[in-house]
C-alpha atoms as a printed R data frame, in Angstrom:
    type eleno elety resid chain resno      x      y       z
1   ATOM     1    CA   UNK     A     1  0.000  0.000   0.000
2   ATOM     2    CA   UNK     A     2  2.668  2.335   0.973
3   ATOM     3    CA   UNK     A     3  4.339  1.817  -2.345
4   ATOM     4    CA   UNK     A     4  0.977  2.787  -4.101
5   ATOM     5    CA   UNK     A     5  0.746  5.821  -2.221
6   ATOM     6    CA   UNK     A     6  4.276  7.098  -3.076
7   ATOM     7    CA   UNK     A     7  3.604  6.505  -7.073
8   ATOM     8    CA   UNK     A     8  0.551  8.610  -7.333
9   ATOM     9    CA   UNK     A     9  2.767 10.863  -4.947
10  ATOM    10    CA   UNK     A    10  5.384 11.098  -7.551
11  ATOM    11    CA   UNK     A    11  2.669 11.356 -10.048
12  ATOM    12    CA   UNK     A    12  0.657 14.105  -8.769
13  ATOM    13    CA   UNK     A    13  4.678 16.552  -8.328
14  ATOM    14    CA   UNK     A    14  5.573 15.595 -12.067
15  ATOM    15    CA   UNK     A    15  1.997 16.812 -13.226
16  ATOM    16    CA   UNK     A    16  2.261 20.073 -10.950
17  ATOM    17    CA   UNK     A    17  6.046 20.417 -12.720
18  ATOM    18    CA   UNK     A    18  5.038 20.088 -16.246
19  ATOM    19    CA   UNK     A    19  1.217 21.606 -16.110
20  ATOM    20    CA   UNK     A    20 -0.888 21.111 -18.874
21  ATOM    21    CA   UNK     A    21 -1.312 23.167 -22.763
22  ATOM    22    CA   UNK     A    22 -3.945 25.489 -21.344
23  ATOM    23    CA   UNK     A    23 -2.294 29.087 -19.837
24  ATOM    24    CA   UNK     A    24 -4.616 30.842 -17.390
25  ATOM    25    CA   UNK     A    25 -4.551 34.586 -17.486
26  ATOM    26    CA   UNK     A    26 -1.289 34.769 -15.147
27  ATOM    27    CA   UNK     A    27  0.266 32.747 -18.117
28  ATOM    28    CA   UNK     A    28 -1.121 34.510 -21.161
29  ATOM    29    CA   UNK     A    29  1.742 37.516 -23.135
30  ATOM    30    CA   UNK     A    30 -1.375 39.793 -23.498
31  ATOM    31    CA   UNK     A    31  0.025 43.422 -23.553
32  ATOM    32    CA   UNK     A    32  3.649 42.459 -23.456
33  ATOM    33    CA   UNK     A    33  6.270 45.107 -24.684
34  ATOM    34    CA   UNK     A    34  8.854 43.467 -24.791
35  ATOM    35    CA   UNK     A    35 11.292 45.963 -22.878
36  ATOM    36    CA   UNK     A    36 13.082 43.112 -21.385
37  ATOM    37    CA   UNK     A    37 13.583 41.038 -18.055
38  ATOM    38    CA   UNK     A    38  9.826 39.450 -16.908
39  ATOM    39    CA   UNK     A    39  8.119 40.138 -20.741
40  ATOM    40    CA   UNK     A    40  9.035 36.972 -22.229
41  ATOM    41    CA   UNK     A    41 11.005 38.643 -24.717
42  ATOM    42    CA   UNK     A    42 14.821 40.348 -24.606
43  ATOM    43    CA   UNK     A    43 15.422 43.664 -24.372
44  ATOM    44    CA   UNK     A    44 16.098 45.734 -27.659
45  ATOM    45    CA   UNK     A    45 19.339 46.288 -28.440
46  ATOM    46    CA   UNK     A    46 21.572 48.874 -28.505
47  ATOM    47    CA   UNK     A    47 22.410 50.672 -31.145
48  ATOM    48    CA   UNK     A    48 26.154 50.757 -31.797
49  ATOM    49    CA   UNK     A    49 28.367 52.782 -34.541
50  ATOM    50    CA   UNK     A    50 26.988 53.290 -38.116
51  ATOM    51    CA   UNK     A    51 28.596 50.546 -40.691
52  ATOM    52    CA   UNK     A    52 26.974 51.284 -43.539
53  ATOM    53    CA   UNK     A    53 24.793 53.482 -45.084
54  ATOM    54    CA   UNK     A    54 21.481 53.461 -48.193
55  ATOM    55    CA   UNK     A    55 21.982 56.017 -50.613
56  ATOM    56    CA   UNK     A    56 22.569 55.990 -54.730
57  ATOM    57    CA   UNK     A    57 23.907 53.075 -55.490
58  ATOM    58    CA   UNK     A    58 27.646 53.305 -56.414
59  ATOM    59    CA   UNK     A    59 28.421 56.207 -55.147
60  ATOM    60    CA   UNK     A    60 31.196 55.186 -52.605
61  ATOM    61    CA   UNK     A    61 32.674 52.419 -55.365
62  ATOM    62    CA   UNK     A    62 33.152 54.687 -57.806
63  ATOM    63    CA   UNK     A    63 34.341 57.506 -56.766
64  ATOM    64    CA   UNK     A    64 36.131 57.215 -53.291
65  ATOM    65    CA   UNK     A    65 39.620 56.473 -53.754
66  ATOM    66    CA   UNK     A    66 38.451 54.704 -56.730
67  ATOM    67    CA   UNK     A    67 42.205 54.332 -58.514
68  ATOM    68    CA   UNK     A    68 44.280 54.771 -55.312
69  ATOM    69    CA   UNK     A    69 46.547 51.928 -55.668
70  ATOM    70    CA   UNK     A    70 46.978 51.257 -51.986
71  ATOM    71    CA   UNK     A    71 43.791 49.218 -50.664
72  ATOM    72    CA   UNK     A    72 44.355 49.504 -47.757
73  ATOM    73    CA   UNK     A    73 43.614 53.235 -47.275
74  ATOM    74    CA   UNK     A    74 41.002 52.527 -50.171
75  ATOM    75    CA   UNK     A    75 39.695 50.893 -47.580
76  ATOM    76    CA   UNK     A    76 39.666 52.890 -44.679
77  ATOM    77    CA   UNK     A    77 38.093 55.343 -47.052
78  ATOM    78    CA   UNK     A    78 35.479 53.725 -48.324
79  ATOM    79    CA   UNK     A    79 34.558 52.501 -44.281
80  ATOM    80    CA   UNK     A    80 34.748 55.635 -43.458
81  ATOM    81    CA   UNK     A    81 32.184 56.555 -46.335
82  ATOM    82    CA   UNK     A    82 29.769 54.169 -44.294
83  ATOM    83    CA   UNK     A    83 30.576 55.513 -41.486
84  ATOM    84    CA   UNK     A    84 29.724 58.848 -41.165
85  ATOM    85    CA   UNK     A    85 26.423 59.733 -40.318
86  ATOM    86    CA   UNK     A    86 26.700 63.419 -40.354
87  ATOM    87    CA   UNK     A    87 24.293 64.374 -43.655
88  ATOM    88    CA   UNK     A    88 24.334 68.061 -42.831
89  ATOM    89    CA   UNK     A    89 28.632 68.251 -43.554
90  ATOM    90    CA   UNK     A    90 28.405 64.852 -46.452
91  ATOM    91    CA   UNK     A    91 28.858 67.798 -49.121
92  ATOM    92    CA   UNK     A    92 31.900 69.465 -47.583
93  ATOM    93    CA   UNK     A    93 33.496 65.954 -46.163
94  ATOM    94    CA   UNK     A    94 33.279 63.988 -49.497
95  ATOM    95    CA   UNK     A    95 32.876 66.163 -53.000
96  ATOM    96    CA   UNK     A    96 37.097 67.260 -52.716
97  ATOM    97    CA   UNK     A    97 37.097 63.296 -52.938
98  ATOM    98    CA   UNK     A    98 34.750 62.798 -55.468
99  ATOM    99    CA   UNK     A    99 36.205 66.007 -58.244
100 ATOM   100    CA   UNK     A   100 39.441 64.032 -58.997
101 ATOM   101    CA   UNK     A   101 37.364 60.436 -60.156
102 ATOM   102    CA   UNK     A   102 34.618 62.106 -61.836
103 ATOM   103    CA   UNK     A   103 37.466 64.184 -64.201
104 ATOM   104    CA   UNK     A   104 38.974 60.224 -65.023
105 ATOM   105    CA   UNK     A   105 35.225 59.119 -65.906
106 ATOM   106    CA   UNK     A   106 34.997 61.909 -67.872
107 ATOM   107    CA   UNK     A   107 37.301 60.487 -70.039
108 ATOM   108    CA   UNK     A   108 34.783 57.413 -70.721
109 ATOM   109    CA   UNK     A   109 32.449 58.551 -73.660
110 ATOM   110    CA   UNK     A   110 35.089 59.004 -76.768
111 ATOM   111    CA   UNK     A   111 38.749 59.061 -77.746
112 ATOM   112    CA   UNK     A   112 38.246 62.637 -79.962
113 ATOM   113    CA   UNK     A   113 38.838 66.321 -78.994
114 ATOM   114    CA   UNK     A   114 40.694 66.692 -75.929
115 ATOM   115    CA   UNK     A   115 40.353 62.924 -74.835
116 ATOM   116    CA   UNK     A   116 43.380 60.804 -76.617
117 ATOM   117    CA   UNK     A   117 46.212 60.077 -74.774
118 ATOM   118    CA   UNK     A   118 48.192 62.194 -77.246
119 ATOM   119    CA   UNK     A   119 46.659 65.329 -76.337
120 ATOM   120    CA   UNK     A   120 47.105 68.007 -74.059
121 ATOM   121    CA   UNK     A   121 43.956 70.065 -72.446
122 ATOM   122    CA   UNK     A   122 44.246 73.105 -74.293
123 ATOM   123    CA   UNK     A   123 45.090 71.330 -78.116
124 ATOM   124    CA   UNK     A   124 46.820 69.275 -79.744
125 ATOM   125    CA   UNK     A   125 50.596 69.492 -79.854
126 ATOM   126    CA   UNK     A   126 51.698 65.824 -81.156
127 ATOM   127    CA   UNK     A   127 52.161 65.486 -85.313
128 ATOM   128    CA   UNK     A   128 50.826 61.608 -84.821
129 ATOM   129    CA   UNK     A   129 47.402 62.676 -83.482
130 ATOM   130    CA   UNK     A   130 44.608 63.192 -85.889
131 ATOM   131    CA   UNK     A   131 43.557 66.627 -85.698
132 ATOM   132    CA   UNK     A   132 39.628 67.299 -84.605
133 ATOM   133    CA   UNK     A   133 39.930 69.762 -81.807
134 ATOM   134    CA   UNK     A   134 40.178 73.443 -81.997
135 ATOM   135    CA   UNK     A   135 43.256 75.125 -81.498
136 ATOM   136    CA   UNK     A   136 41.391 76.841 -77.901
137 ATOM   137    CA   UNK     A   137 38.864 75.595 -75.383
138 ATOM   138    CA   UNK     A   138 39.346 71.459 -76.329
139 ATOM   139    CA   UNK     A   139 37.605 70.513 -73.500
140 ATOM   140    CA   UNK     A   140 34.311 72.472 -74.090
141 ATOM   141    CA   UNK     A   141 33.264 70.586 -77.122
142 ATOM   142    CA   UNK     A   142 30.115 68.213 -77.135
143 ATOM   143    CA   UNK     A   143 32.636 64.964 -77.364
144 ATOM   144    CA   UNK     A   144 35.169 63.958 -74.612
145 ATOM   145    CA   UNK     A   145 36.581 66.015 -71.812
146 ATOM   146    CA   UNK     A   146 34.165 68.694 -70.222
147 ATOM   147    CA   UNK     A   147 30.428 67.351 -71.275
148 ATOM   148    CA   UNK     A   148 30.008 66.022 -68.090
149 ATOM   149    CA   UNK     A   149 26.953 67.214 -66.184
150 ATOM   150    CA   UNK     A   150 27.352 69.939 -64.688
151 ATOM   151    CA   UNK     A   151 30.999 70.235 -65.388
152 ATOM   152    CA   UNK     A   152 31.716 74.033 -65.580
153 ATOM   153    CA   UNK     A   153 35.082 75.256 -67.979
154 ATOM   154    CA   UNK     A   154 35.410 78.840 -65.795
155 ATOM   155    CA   UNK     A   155 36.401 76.482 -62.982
156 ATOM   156    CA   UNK     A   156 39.683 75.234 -64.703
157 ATOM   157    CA   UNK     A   157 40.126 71.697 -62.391
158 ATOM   158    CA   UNK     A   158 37.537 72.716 -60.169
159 ATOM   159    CA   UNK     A   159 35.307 72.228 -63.041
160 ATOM   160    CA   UNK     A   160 34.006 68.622 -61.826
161 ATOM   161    CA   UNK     A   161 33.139 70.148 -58.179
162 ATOM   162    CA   UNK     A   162 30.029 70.523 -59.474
163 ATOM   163    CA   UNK     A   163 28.898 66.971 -60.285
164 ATOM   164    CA   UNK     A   164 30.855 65.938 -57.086
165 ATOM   165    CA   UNK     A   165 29.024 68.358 -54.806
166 ATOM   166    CA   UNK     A   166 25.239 66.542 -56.223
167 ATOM   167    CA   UNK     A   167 26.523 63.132 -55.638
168 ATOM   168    CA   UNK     A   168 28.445 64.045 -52.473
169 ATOM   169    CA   UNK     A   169 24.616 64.941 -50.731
170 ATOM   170    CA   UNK     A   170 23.956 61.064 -51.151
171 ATOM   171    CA   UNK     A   171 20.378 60.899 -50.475
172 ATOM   172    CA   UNK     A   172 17.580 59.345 -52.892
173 ATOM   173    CA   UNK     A   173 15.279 62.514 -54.151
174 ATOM   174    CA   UNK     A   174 11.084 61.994 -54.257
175 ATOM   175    CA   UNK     A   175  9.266 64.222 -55.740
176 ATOM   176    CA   UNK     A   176  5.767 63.345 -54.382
177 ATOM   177    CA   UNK     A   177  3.523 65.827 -56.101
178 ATOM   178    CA   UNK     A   178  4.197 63.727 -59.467
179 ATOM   179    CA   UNK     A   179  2.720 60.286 -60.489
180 ATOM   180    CA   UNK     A   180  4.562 60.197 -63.382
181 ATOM   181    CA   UNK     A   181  8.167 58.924 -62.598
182 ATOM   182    CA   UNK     A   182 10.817 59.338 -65.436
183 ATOM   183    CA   UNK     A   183 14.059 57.782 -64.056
184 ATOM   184    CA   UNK     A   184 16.773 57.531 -61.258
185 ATOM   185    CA   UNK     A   185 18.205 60.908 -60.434
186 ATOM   186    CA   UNK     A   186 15.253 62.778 -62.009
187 ATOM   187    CA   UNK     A   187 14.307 65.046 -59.919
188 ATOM   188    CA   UNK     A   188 18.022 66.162 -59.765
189 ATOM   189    CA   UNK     A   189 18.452 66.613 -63.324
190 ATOM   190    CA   UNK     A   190 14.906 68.849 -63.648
191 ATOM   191    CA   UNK     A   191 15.751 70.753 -60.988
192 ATOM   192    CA   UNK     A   192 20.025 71.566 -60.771
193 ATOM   193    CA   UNK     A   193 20.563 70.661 -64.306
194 ATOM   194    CA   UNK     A   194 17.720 72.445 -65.967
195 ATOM   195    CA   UNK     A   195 16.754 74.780 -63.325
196 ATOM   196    CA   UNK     A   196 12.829 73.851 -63.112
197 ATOM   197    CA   UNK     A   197 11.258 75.097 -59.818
198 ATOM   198    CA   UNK     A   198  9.632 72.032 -59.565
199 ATOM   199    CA   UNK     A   199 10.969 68.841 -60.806
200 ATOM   200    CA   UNK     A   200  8.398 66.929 -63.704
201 ATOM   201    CA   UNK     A   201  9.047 63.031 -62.596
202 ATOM   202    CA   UNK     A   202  9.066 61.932 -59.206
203 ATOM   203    CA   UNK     A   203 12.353 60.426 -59.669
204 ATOM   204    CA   UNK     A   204 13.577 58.095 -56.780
205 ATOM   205    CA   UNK     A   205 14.363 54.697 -57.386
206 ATOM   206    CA   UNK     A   206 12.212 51.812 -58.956
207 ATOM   207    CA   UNK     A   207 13.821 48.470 -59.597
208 ATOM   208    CA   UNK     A   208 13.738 48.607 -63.301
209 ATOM   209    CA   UNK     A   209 16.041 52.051 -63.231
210 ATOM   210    CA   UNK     A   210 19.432 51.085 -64.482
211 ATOM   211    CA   UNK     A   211 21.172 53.094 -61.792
212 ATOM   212    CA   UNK     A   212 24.371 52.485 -63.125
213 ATOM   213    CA   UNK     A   213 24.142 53.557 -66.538
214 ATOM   214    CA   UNK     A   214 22.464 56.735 -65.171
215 ATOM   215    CA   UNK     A   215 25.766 57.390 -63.454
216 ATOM   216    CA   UNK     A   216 27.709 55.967 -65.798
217 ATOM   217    CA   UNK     A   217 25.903 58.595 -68.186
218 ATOM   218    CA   UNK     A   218 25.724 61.484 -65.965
219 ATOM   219    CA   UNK     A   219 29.855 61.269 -65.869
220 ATOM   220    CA   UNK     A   220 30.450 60.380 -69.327
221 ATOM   221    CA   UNK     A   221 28.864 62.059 -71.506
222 ATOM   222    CA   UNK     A   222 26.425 64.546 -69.741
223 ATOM   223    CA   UNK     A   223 23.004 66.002 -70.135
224 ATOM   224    CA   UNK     A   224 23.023 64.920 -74.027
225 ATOM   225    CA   UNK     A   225 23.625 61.474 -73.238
226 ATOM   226    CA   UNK     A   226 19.958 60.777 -72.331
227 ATOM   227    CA   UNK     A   227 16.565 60.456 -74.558
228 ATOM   228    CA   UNK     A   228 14.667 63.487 -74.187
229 ATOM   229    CA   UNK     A   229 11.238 61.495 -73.987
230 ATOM   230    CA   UNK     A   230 12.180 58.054 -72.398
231 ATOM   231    CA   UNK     A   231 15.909 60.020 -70.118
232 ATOM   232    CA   UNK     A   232 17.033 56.268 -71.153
233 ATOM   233    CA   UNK     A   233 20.845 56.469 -70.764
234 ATOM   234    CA   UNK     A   234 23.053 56.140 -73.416
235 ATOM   235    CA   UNK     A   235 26.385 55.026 -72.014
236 ATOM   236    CA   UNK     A   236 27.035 51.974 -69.685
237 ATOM   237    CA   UNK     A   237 28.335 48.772 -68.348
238 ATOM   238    CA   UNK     A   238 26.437 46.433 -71.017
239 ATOM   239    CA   UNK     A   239 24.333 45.004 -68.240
240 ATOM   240    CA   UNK     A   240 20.601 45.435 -68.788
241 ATOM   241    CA   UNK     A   241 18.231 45.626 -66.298
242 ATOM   242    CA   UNK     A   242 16.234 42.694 -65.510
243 ATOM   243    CA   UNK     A   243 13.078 41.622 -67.241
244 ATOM   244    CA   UNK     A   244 11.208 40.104 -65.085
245 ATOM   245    CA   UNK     A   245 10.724 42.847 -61.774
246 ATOM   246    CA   UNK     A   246  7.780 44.967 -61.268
247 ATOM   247    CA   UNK     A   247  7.647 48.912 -59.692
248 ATOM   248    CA   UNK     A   248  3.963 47.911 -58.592
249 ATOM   249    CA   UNK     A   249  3.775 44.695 -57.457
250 ATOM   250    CA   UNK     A   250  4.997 43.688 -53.901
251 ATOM   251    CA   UNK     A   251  7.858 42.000 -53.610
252 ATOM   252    CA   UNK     A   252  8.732 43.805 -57.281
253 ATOM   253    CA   UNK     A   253 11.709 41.654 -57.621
254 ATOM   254    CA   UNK     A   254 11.744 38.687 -60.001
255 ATOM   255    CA   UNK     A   255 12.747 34.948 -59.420
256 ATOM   256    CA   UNK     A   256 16.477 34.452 -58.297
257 ATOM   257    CA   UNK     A   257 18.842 34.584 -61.336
Protein backbone atom coordinates (compact mmCIF):
# COMPACT_ATOMS: atom_id res chain seq x y z
CA UNK A 1 0.00 0.00 0.00
CA UNK A 2 2.67 2.34 0.97
CA UNK A 3 4.34 1.82 -2.35
CA UNK A 4 0.98 2.79 -4.10
CA UNK A 5 0.75 5.82 -2.22
CA UNK A 6 4.28 7.10 -3.08
CA UNK A 7 3.60 6.50 -7.07
CA UNK A 8 0.55 8.61 -7.33
CA UNK A 9 2.77 10.86 -4.95
CA UNK A 10 5.38 11.10 -7.55
CA UNK A 11 2.67 11.36 -10.05
CA UNK A 12 0.66 14.10 -8.77
CA UNK A 13 4.68 16.55 -8.33
CA UNK A 14 5.57 15.59 -12.07
CA UNK A 15 2.00 16.81 -13.23
CA UNK A 16 2.26 20.07 -10.95
CA UNK A 17 6.05 20.42 -12.72
CA UNK A 18 5.04 20.09 -16.25
CA UNK A 19 1.22 21.61 -16.11
CA UNK A 20 -0.89 21.11 -18.87
CA UNK A 21 -1.31 23.17 -22.76
CA UNK A 22 -3.95 25.49 -21.34
CA UNK A 23 -2.29 29.09 -19.84
CA UNK A 24 -4.62 30.84 -17.39
CA UNK A 25 -4.55 34.59 -17.49
CA UNK A 26 -1.29 34.77 -15.15
CA UNK A 27 0.27 32.75 -18.12
CA UNK A 28 -1.12 34.51 -21.16
CA UNK A 29 1.74 37.52 -23.14
CA UNK A 30 -1.38 39.79 -23.50
CA UNK A 31 0.02 43.42 -23.55
CA UNK A 32 3.65 42.46 -23.46
CA UNK A 33 6.27 45.11 -24.68
CA UNK A 34 8.85 43.47 -24.79
CA UNK A 35 11.29 45.96 -22.88
CA UNK A 36 13.08 43.11 -21.38
CA UNK A 37 13.58 41.04 -18.06
CA UNK A 38 9.83 39.45 -16.91
CA UNK A 39 8.12 40.14 -20.74
CA UNK A 40 9.03 36.97 -22.23
CA UNK A 41 11.00 38.64 -24.72
CA UNK A 42 14.82 40.35 -24.61
CA UNK A 43 15.42 43.66 -24.37
CA UNK A 44 16.10 45.73 -27.66
CA UNK A 45 19.34 46.29 -28.44
CA UNK A 46 21.57 48.87 -28.50
CA UNK A 47 22.41 50.67 -31.15
CA UNK A 48 26.15 50.76 -31.80
CA UNK A 49 28.37 52.78 -34.54
CA UNK A 50 26.99 53.29 -38.12
CA UNK A 51 28.60 50.55 -40.69
CA UNK A 52 26.97 51.28 -43.54
CA UNK A 53 24.79 53.48 -45.08
CA UNK A 54 21.48 53.46 -48.19
CA UNK A 55 21.98 56.02 -50.61
CA UNK A 56 22.57 55.99 -54.73
CA UNK A 57 23.91 53.08 -55.49
CA UNK A 58 27.65 53.31 -56.41
CA UNK A 59 28.42 56.21 -55.15
CA UNK A 60 31.20 55.19 -52.61
CA UNK A 61 32.67 52.42 -55.36
CA UNK A 62 33.15 54.69 -57.81
CA UNK A 63 34.34 57.51 -56.77
CA UNK A 64 36.13 57.21 -53.29
CA UNK A 65 39.62 56.47 -53.75
CA UNK A 66 38.45 54.70 -56.73
CA UNK A 67 42.20 54.33 -58.51
CA UNK A 68 44.28 54.77 -55.31
CA UNK A 69 46.55 51.93 -55.67
CA UNK A 70 46.98 51.26 -51.99
CA UNK A 71 43.79 49.22 -50.66
CA UNK A 72 44.36 49.50 -47.76
CA UNK A 73 43.61 53.23 -47.28
CA UNK A 74 41.00 52.53 -50.17
CA UNK A 75 39.69 50.89 -47.58
CA UNK A 76 39.67 52.89 -44.68
CA UNK A 77 38.09 55.34 -47.05
CA UNK A 78 35.48 53.72 -48.32
CA UNK A 79 34.56 52.50 -44.28
CA UNK A 80 34.75 55.63 -43.46
CA UNK A 81 32.18 56.56 -46.34
CA UNK A 82 29.77 54.17 -44.29
CA UNK A 83 30.58 55.51 -41.49
CA UNK A 84 29.72 58.85 -41.17
CA UNK A 85 26.42 59.73 -40.32
CA UNK A 86 26.70 63.42 -40.35
CA UNK A 87 24.29 64.37 -43.66
CA UNK A 88 24.33 68.06 -42.83
CA UNK A 89 28.63 68.25 -43.55
CA UNK A 90 28.40 64.85 -46.45
CA UNK A 91 28.86 67.80 -49.12
CA UNK A 92 31.90 69.47 -47.58
CA UNK A 93 33.50 65.95 -46.16
CA UNK A 94 33.28 63.99 -49.50
CA UNK A 95 32.88 66.16 -53.00
CA UNK A 96 37.10 67.26 -52.72
CA UNK A 97 37.10 63.30 -52.94
CA UNK A 98 34.75 62.80 -55.47
CA UNK A 99 36.21 66.01 -58.24
CA UNK A 100 39.44 64.03 -59.00
CA UNK A 101 37.36 60.44 -60.16
CA UNK A 102 34.62 62.11 -61.84
CA UNK A 103 37.47 64.18 -64.20
CA UNK A 104 38.97 60.22 -65.02
CA UNK A 105 35.23 59.12 -65.91
CA UNK A 106 35.00 61.91 -67.87
CA UNK A 107 37.30 60.49 -70.04
CA UNK A 108 34.78 57.41 -70.72
CA UNK A 109 32.45 58.55 -73.66
CA UNK A 110 35.09 59.00 -76.77
CA UNK A 111 38.75 59.06 -77.75
CA UNK A 112 38.25 62.64 -79.96
CA UNK A 113 38.84 66.32 -78.99
CA UNK A 114 40.69 66.69 -75.93
CA UNK A 115 40.35 62.92 -74.83
CA UNK A 116 43.38 60.80 -76.62
CA UNK A 117 46.21 60.08 -74.77
CA UNK A 118 48.19 62.19 -77.25
CA UNK A 119 46.66 65.33 -76.34
CA UNK A 120 47.10 68.01 -74.06
CA UNK A 121 43.96 70.06 -72.45
CA UNK A 122 44.25 73.10 -74.29
CA UNK A 123 45.09 71.33 -78.12
CA UNK A 124 46.82 69.27 -79.74
CA UNK A 125 50.60 69.49 -79.85
CA UNK A 126 51.70 65.82 -81.16
CA UNK A 127 52.16 65.49 -85.31
CA UNK A 128 50.83 61.61 -84.82
CA UNK A 129 47.40 62.68 -83.48
CA UNK A 130 44.61 63.19 -85.89
CA UNK A 131 43.56 66.63 -85.70
CA UNK A 132 39.63 67.30 -84.61
CA UNK A 133 39.93 69.76 -81.81
CA UNK A 134 40.18 73.44 -82.00
CA UNK A 135 43.26 75.12 -81.50
CA UNK A 136 41.39 76.84 -77.90
CA UNK A 137 38.86 75.59 -75.38
CA UNK A 138 39.35 71.46 -76.33
CA UNK A 139 37.61 70.51 -73.50
CA UNK A 140 34.31 72.47 -74.09
CA UNK A 141 33.26 70.59 -77.12
CA UNK A 142 30.11 68.21 -77.13
CA UNK A 143 32.64 64.96 -77.36
CA UNK A 144 35.17 63.96 -74.61
CA UNK A 145 36.58 66.02 -71.81
CA UNK A 146 34.17 68.69 -70.22
CA UNK A 147 30.43 67.35 -71.27
CA UNK A 148 30.01 66.02 -68.09
CA UNK A 149 26.95 67.21 -66.18
CA UNK A 150 27.35 69.94 -64.69
CA UNK A 151 31.00 70.24 -65.39
CA UNK A 152 31.72 74.03 -65.58
CA UNK A 153 35.08 75.26 -67.98
CA UNK A 154 35.41 78.84 -65.80
CA UNK A 155 36.40 76.48 -62.98
CA UNK A 156 39.68 75.23 -64.70
CA UNK A 157 40.13 71.70 -62.39
CA UNK A 158 37.54 72.72 -60.17
CA UNK A 159 35.31 72.23 -63.04
CA UNK A 160 34.01 68.62 -61.83
CA UNK A 161 33.14 70.15 -58.18
CA UNK A 162 30.03 70.52 -59.47
CA UNK A 163 28.90 66.97 -60.29
CA UNK A 164 30.86 65.94 -57.09
CA UNK A 165 29.02 68.36 -54.81
CA UNK A 166 25.24 66.54 -56.22
CA UNK A 167 26.52 63.13 -55.64
CA UNK A 168 28.45 64.04 -52.47
CA UNK A 169 24.62 64.94 -50.73
CA UNK A 170 23.96 61.06 -51.15
CA UNK A 171 20.38 60.90 -50.48
CA UNK A 172 17.58 59.35 -52.89
CA UNK A 173 15.28 62.51 -54.15
CA UNK A 174 11.08 61.99 -54.26
CA UNK A 175 9.27 64.22 -55.74
CA UNK A 176 5.77 63.34 -54.38
CA UNK A 177 3.52 65.83 -56.10
CA UNK A 178 4.20 63.73 -59.47
CA UNK A 179 2.72 60.29 -60.49
CA UNK A 180 4.56 60.20 -63.38
CA UNK A 181 8.17 58.92 -62.60
CA UNK A 182 10.82 59.34 -65.44
CA UNK A 183 14.06 57.78 -64.06
CA UNK A 184 16.77 57.53 -61.26
CA UNK A 185 18.20 60.91 -60.43
CA UNK A 186 15.25 62.78 -62.01
CA UNK A 187 14.31 65.05 -59.92
CA UNK A 188 18.02 66.16 -59.77
CA UNK A 189 18.45 66.61 -63.32
CA UNK A 190 14.91 68.85 -63.65
CA UNK A 191 15.75 70.75 -60.99
CA UNK A 192 20.02 71.57 -60.77
CA UNK A 193 20.56 70.66 -64.31
CA UNK A 194 17.72 72.44 -65.97
CA UNK A 195 16.75 74.78 -63.33
CA UNK A 196 12.83 73.85 -63.11
CA UNK A 197 11.26 75.10 -59.82
CA UNK A 198 9.63 72.03 -59.57
CA UNK A 199 10.97 68.84 -60.81
CA UNK A 200 8.40 66.93 -63.70
CA UNK A 201 9.05 63.03 -62.60
CA UNK A 202 9.07 61.93 -59.21
CA UNK A 203 12.35 60.43 -59.67
CA UNK A 204 13.58 58.10 -56.78
CA UNK A 205 14.36 54.70 -57.39
CA UNK A 206 12.21 51.81 -58.96
CA UNK A 207 13.82 48.47 -59.60
CA UNK A 208 13.74 48.61 -63.30
CA UNK A 209 16.04 52.05 -63.23
CA UNK A 210 19.43 51.08 -64.48
CA UNK A 211 21.17 53.09 -61.79
CA UNK A 212 24.37 52.48 -63.12
CA UNK A 213 24.14 53.56 -66.54
CA UNK A 214 22.46 56.73 -65.17
CA UNK A 215 25.77 57.39 -63.45
CA UNK A 216 27.71 55.97 -65.80
CA UNK A 217 25.90 58.59 -68.19
CA UNK A 218 25.72 61.48 -65.97
CA UNK A 219 29.86 61.27 -65.87
CA UNK A 220 30.45 60.38 -69.33
CA UNK A 221 28.86 62.06 -71.51
CA UNK A 222 26.43 64.55 -69.74
CA UNK A 223 23.00 66.00 -70.14
CA UNK A 224 23.02 64.92 -74.03
CA UNK A 225 23.62 61.47 -73.24
CA UNK A 226 19.96 60.78 -72.33
CA UNK A 227 16.56 60.46 -74.56
CA UNK A 228 14.67 63.49 -74.19
CA UNK A 229 11.24 61.49 -73.99
CA UNK A 230 12.18 58.05 -72.40
CA UNK A 231 15.91 60.02 -70.12
CA UNK A 232 17.03 56.27 -71.15
CA UNK A 233 20.85 56.47 -70.76
CA UNK A 234 23.05 56.14 -73.42
CA UNK A 235 26.39 55.03 -72.01
CA UNK A 236 27.04 51.97 -69.68
CA UNK A 237 28.34 48.77 -68.35
CA UNK A 238 26.44 46.43 -71.02
CA UNK A 239 24.33 45.00 -68.24
CA UNK A 240 20.60 45.43 -68.79
CA UNK A 241 18.23 45.63 -66.30
CA UNK A 242 16.23 42.69 -65.51
CA UNK A 243 13.08 41.62 -67.24
CA UNK A 244 11.21 40.10 -65.09
CA UNK A 245 10.72 42.85 -61.77
CA UNK A 246 7.78 44.97 -61.27
CA UNK A 247 7.65 48.91 -59.69
CA UNK A 248 3.96 47.91 -58.59
CA UNK A 249 3.78 44.70 -57.46
CA UNK A 250 5.00 43.69 -53.90
CA UNK A 251 7.86 42.00 -53.61
CA UNK A 252 8.73 43.81 -57.28
CA UNK A 253 11.71 41.65 -57.62
CA UNK A 254 11.74 38.69 -60.00
CA UNK A 255 12.75 34.95 -59.42
CA UNK A 256 16.48 34.45 -58.30
CA UNK A 257 18.84 34.58 -61.34
Amino acid sequence: MKTIIKIFAVAALSLTACGDNLKGPADSHTGDTGSGSGSGFPAAPTLGTQIDRMGRPAINTALNHTFDPNAGSAGSAKDAYNHDESVGTWVATWRGVFAPNLAIFDALDTGICGNGLCETVAAETNANCPVDCPTTGAINTQDGCGNQAFHDPNLMMFGYVPLATVLADDELYLETSKSNCAGYLAVEFYTQVLGLAVSNSCGGRAPSYDVIDTTYTLAAIGVKGFNPNTFAPAFGDTVDAHTDISDTAFPFLGAPH
